[in-house]
Legacy VTK file of the C-alpha trace (Angstrom):
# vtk DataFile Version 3.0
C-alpha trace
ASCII
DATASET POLYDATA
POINTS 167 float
-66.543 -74.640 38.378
-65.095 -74.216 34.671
-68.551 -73.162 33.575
-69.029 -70.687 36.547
-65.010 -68.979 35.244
-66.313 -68.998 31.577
-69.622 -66.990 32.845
-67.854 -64.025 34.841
-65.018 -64.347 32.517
-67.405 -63.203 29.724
-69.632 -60.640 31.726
-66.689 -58.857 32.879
-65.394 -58.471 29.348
-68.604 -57.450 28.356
-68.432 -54.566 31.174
-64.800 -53.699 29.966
-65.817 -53.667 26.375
-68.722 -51.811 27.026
-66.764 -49.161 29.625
-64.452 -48.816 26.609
-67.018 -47.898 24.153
-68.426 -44.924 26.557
-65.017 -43.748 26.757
-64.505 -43.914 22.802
-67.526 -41.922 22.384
-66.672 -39.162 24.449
-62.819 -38.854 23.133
-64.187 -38.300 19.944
-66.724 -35.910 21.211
-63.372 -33.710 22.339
-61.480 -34.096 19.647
-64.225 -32.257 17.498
-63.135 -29.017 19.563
-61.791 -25.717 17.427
-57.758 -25.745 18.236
-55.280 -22.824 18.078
-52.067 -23.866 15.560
-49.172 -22.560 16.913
-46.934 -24.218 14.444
-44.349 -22.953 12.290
-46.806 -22.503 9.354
-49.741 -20.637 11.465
-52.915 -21.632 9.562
-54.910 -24.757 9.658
-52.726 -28.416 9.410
-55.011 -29.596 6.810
-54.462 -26.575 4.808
-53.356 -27.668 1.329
-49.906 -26.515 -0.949
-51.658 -23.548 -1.639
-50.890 -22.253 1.784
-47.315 -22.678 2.271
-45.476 -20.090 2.807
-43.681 -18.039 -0.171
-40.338 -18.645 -0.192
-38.288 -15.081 0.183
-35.208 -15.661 -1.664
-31.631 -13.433 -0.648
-31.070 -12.886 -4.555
-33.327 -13.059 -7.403
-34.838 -16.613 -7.559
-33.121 -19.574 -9.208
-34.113 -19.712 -12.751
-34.881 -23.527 -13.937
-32.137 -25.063 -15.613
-29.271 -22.502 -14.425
-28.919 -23.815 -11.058
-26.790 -26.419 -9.619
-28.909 -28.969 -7.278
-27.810 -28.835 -3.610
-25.813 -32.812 -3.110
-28.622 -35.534 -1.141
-28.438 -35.706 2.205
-28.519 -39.455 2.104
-28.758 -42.085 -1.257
-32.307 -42.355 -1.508
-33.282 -39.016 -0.814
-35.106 -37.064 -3.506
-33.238 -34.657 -5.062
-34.361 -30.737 -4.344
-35.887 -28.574 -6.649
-33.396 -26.427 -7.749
-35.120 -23.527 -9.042
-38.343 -21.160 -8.228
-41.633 -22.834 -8.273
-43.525 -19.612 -8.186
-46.314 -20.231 -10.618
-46.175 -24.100 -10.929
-47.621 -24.730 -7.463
-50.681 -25.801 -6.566
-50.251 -29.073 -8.669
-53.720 -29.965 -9.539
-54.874 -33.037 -11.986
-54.539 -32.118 -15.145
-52.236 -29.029 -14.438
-48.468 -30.103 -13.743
-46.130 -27.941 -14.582
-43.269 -29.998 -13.906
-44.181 -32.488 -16.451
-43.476 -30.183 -19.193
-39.743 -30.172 -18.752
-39.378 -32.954 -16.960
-40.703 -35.770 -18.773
-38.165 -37.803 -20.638
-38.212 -36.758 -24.173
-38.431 -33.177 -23.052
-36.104 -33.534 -20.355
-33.341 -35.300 -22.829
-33.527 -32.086 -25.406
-33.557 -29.482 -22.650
-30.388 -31.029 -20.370
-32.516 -31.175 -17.269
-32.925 -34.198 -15.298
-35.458 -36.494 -16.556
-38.480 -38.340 -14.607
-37.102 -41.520 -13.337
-38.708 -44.475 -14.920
-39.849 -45.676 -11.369
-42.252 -42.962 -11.516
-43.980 -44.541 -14.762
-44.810 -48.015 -12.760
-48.410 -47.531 -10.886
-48.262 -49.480 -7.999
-51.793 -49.995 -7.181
-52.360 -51.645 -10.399
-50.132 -54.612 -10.113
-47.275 -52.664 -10.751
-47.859 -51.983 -14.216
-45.242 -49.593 -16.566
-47.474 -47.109 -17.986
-46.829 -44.757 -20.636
-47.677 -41.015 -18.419
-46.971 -41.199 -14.656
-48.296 -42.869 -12.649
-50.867 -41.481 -10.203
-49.198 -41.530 -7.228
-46.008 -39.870 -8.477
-48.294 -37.130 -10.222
-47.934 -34.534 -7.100
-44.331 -33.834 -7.332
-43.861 -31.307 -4.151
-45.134 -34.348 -1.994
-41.677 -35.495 -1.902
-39.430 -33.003 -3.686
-39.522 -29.547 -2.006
-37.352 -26.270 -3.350
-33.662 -25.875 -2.351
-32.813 -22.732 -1.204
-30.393 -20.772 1.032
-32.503 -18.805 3.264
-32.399 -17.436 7.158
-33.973 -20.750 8.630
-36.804 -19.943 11.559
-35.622 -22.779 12.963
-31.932 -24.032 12.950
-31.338 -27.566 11.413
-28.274 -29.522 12.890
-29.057 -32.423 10.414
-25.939 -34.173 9.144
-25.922 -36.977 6.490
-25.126 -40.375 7.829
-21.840 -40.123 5.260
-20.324 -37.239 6.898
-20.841 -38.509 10.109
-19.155 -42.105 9.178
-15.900 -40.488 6.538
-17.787 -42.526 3.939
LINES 1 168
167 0 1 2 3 4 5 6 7 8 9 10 11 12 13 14 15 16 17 18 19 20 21 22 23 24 25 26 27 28 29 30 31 32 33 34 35 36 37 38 39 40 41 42 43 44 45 46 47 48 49 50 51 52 53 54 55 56 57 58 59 60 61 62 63 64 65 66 67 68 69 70 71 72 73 74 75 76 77 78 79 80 81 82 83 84 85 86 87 88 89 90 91 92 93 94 95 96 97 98 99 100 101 102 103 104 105 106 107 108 109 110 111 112 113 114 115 116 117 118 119 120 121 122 123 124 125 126 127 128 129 130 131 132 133 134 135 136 137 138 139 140 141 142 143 144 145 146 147 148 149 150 151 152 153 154 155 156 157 158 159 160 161 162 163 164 165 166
């Protein structure tokens, strides 16, 4: 009787398995379709930094190193880009832009903030300090993103956790 479980047991998840597959197959035969964005952005989601939009500033844009950074919105937020990065964007390899005033011995003589030395430690090589930055920190604008006051499309009602809690 045990035997004669084990037996359908296994035929019927080889059905179910096999039912599954079919239906894997043609999901992915769908999902190859052409879709319309409608998003915010209008062009394709896997367009690249080179397609964001351009950044229409109310005055004449903030000039590096003569504006005052807008405060975090919670501790371990990255801090905003407080000036135009018209010109330094697309980061590509070997073309950074930010690196130039940014790195540490640059960053010390022109009073801007400097890299942190987190960004110096490659994580996917045992977490080794290296002397340039480390790959993964090389595309700055994948966390940090300009500040600016501008007519938002959409309105933001974000608050940070401190204001909320009188901390």
């Amino acid at each position: 009787m045990m035997k004669k479980m084990l037996l359908i047991s296994g035929v019927a998840a080889i059905f179910v398995f096999a039912g599954c597959s079919a239906n894997n197959t043609q999901s992915n035969g769908v999902s190859n379709k052409t879709v319309q964005v409608t998003g915010i952005r209008k062009t394709d989601l896997n367009a690249g930094s080179e397609n964001l939009p351009v950044v229409q500033y109310h005055a004449p844009a903030p000039v590096p190193g003569k504006v005052k950074p807008f405060k975090k919105s919670f501790v371990t937020a990255p801090p905003m880009i407080p000036h135009s990065i018209k010109g330094m964007v697309p980061i590509k390899v070997g073309k950074n832009m930010c690196l130039s005033c940014h790195m540490p011995q640059q960053a010390k003589a022109l009073g801007v903030p400097a890299i942190p030395k987190d960004h110096f430690v490659d994580n996917f090589e045992g977490d080794k300090v290296k002397p340039k930055i480390a790959g993964s920190r090389y595309f700055c604008t994948t966390c940090h993103a300009p500040q600016a006051k501008l007519d938002p499309v959409i309105e933001n009602k974000f608050e940070s956790l401190k204001a909320n809690q009188g901390l």
